[in-house]
N, C-alpha and C positions, 0 to 999 in steps of 0.2 A: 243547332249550336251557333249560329250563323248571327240569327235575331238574340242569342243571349251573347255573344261577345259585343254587339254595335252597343245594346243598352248600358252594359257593364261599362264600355268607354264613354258614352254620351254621360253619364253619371258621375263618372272620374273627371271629365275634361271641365264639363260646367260646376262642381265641385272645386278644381283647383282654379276655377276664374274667379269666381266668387269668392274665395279668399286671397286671391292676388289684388282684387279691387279694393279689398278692404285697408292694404296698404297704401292706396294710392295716394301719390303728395310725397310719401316719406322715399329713402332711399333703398336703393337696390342691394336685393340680399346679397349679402357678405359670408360667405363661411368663417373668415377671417374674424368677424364678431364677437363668434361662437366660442365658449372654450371644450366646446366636446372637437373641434377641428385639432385642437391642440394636443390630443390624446391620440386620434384616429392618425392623424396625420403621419408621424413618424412610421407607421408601420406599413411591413415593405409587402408587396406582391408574393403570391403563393411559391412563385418559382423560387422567390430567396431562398426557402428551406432547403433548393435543392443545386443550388448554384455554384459551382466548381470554386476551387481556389485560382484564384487570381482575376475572377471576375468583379464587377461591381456590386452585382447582387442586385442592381434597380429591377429586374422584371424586363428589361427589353433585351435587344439583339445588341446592340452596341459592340461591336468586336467579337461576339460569340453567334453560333448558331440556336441559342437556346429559344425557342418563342411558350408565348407566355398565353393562354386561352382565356386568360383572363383580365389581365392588363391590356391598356390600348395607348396608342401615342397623345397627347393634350396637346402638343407644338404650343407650348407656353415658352418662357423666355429661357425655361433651366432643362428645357426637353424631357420633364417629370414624366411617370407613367403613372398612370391612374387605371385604377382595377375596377370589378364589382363593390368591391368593401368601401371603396373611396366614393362609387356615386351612392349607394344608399347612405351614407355617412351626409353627403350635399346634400340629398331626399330629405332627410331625418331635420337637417337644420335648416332648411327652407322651411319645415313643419313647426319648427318651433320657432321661430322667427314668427309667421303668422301668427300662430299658438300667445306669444309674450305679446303682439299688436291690438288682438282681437280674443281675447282665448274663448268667451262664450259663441260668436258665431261661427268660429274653427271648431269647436265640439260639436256644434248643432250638423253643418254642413256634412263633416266624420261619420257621426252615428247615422244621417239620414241613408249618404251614400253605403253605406256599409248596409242600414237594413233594407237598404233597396237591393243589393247585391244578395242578402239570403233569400227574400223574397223571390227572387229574377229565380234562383236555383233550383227551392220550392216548386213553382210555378213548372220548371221543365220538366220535374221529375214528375207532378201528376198527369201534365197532360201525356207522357208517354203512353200511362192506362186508360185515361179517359178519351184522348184524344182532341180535348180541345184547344183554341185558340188561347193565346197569351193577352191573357186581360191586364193592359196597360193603366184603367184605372185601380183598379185593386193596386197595383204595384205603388201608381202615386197615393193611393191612400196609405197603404203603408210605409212611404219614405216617409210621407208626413207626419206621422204620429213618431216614427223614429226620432225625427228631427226634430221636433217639439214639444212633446214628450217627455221619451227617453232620454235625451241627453241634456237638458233643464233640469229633469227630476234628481237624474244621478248625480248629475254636479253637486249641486246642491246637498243633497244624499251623503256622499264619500266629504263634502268639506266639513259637515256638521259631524260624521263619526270622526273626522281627525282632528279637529279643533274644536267641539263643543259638546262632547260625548263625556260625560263624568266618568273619569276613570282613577281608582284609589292611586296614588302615588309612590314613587318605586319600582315599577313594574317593568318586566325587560320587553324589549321591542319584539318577541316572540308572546308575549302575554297581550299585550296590548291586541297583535293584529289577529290573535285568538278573540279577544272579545268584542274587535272589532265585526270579526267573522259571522261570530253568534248574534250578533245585534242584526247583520245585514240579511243571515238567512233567517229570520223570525220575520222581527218589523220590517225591516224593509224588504223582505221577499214576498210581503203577504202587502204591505200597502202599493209596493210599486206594481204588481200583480194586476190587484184588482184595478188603481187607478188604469194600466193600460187596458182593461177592458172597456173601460167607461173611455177616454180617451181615443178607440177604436169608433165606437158606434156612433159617436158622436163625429168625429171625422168624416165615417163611412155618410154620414148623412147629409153632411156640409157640399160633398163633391157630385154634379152632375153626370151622367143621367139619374133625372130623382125617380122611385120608383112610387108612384104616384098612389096604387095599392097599398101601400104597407102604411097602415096610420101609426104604426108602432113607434113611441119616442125613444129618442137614441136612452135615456136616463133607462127605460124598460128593456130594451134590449140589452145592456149594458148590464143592469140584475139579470137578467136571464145568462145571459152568455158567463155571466161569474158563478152563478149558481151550478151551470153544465160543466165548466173548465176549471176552474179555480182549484183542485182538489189535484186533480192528473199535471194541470200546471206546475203545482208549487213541487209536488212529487221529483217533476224530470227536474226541477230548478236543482231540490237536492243534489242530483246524481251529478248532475253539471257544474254548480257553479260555488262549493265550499271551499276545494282545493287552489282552486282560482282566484277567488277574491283573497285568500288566506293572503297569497305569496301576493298577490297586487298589493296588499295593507302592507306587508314587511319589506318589500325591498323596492317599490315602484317610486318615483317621488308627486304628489299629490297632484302636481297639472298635466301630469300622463294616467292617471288611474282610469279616465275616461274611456282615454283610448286604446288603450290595453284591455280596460272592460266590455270595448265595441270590436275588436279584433276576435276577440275569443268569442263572438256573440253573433260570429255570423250563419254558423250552423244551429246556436240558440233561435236566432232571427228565424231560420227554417222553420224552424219545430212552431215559433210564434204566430208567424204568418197562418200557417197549415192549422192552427188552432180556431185565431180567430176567425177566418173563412170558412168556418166549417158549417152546414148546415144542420143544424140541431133539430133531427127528428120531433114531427109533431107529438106523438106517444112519449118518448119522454118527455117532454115539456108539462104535457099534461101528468106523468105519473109523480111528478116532484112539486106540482104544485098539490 
C-alpha cells in the first residue's frame, strides 16, 4: 500500500501544478471571487447545532469549554473558525477558478489523474493473485488515453447533447435529461467504447519498451480487442452508468458534468483498465475469426 499511496500523491501533486501554471501571470485565487463563497460562507460549524444559550455559537472555545473536532483557529483578523466544510468549499473554488481559466486542460489533467488513480487500484488488486510487480508503464499508458481521450471526447460529447441535440420543444428538464440519457447509453456508449479501444492500442504502441515481436498494428489490435470486449463492455456500462449520467444531465451544470462523470468513473476506470490489459486467449481469437 505503501507504493499505491506515493503514486496516488505523485499524480495529485503534479496534477494541481500543471494547473496552477496555467494561471500564471493572472492573480491569486480569491475565494472572495466566487459566488459559491457567498452561500458557504455564512454557515456555522457542526457544534452550532449544539451550542448552549448564551454562547456565540462560532464553533470555538471563546469563553465556553466546548471544542469543536472540526473547526480549527484561521488567526485572521476577526478570529473566524473554519471547519472541513469551509476548506472543501476553498478546494471546490480553487477548481473552478482554474476550471473558468483553462477549462479543457483542467478536465484533461482531472480525468487522467483520476484514470490513473483506478488503474493504480486495478493493478493492486491483481497482483495480490498473481503476484506481480506494478507495471508503471501500463499505468502511464493508461493515464494517457484518460487524459486525451476520455476527457476531449466527453467534453465534446455532453456539449453537443446539451446544446446541439434536436430536441422537440416544451419538454420539462426530467424529459430532456431522459433523452439525453438514451442518446448517451446507445451512440455514445457504443462510439466512446470502441473509440477507447482503438485509442488504447494505439497508445499502448506509441510508449517504449517496444515489443519488437509483435508486428501487429495498433488499428488490428484495436478490431480484435473490440471484437473480444465490446459486448461484456457496454453490458457493465449499463449496470453502471444510466442512473448516473440521468442525474448528471438534470441537476449538474454543464462545466462540472465532466468531472462529476470522472468521479463516478473511478471504479469504471478499474473494470477499464482490467479490460484492456487483458490477454485475449489465442483459441478465441481464432474461433471468432
Amino acid at each position: 500500500m505503501n507504493r499505491l499511496t506515493l503514486v496516488i500523491c505523485l499524480l495529485l501533486c503534479i496534477s494541481i501544478e500543471c494547473i496552477k501554471r496555467t494561471g500564471s501571470g493572472s492573480k491569486r485565487f480569491s475565494i472572495r471571487r466566487n459566488p459559491i463563497s457567498n452561500i458557504i460562507r455564512p454557515l456555522k460549524p457542526i457544534t452550532s447545532l449544539f451550542g448552549s444559550s448564551g454562547s456565540n455559537n462560532d464553533g470555538g472555545n471563546n469563553g465556553n469549554d466546548n471544542f469543536d473536532i472540526i473547526a480549527s483557529d484561521d488567526n485572521d483578523k476577526n478570529n473566524n473558525k473554519h471547519g472541513a466544510l469551509l476548506f472543501l468549499t476553498k478546494l471546490f473554488e480553487s477548481y473552478n477558478d482554474v476550471l473558468e481559466k483553462s477549462p479543457y486542460l483542467t478536465k484533461i489533467i482531472t480525468s487522467g489523474v483520476i484514470g490513473g488513480t483506478g488503474d493504480i487500484l486495478i493493478q493492486n488488486f491483481e497482483n495480490r493473485k498473481s503476484k506481480k510487480s506494478f507495471d508503471y508503464r501500463r499505468l502511464l499508458v493508461f493515464f494517457t488515453v484518460t487524459a486525451l481521450y476520455i476527457a476531449p471526447v466527453i467534453n465534446v460529447w455532453f456539449n453537443w447533447l446539451n446544446n446541439g441535440m434536436p430536441l422537440p420543444p416544451g419538454l420539462s428538464n426530467v424529459a430532456k435529461a431522459g433523452i439525453m440519457m438514451i442518446a448517451d447509453q446507445t451512440i455514445g456508449a457504443v462510439g466512446v467504447t470502441v473509440g477507447f479501444f482503438y485509442a488504447f492500442e494505439l497508445t499502448n504502441k506509441l510508449f517504449p519498451p517496444y515489443d519488437m515481436t509483435n508486428k501487429e498494428t495498433f488499428w488490428d489490435a484495436g478490431t480484435k480487442s473490440t471484437k473480444n470486449n465490446l459486448w461484456e463492455t457496454l453490458v457493465a456500462n449499463w449496470y453502471c452508468w444510466p442512473v448516473i449520467n440521468f442525474f448528471n444531465f438534470l441537476v449538474v451544470p454543464l462545466q462540472y458534468r465532466v468531472l462529476v462523470s470522472n468521479l463516478a468513473a473511478v471504479f469504471w476506470n478499474m473494470f477499464l483498465s482490467n479490460v484492456a490489459n487483458r490477454e485475449i486467449p489465442k483459441e478465441t481469437v481464432k474461433a471468432k475469426k
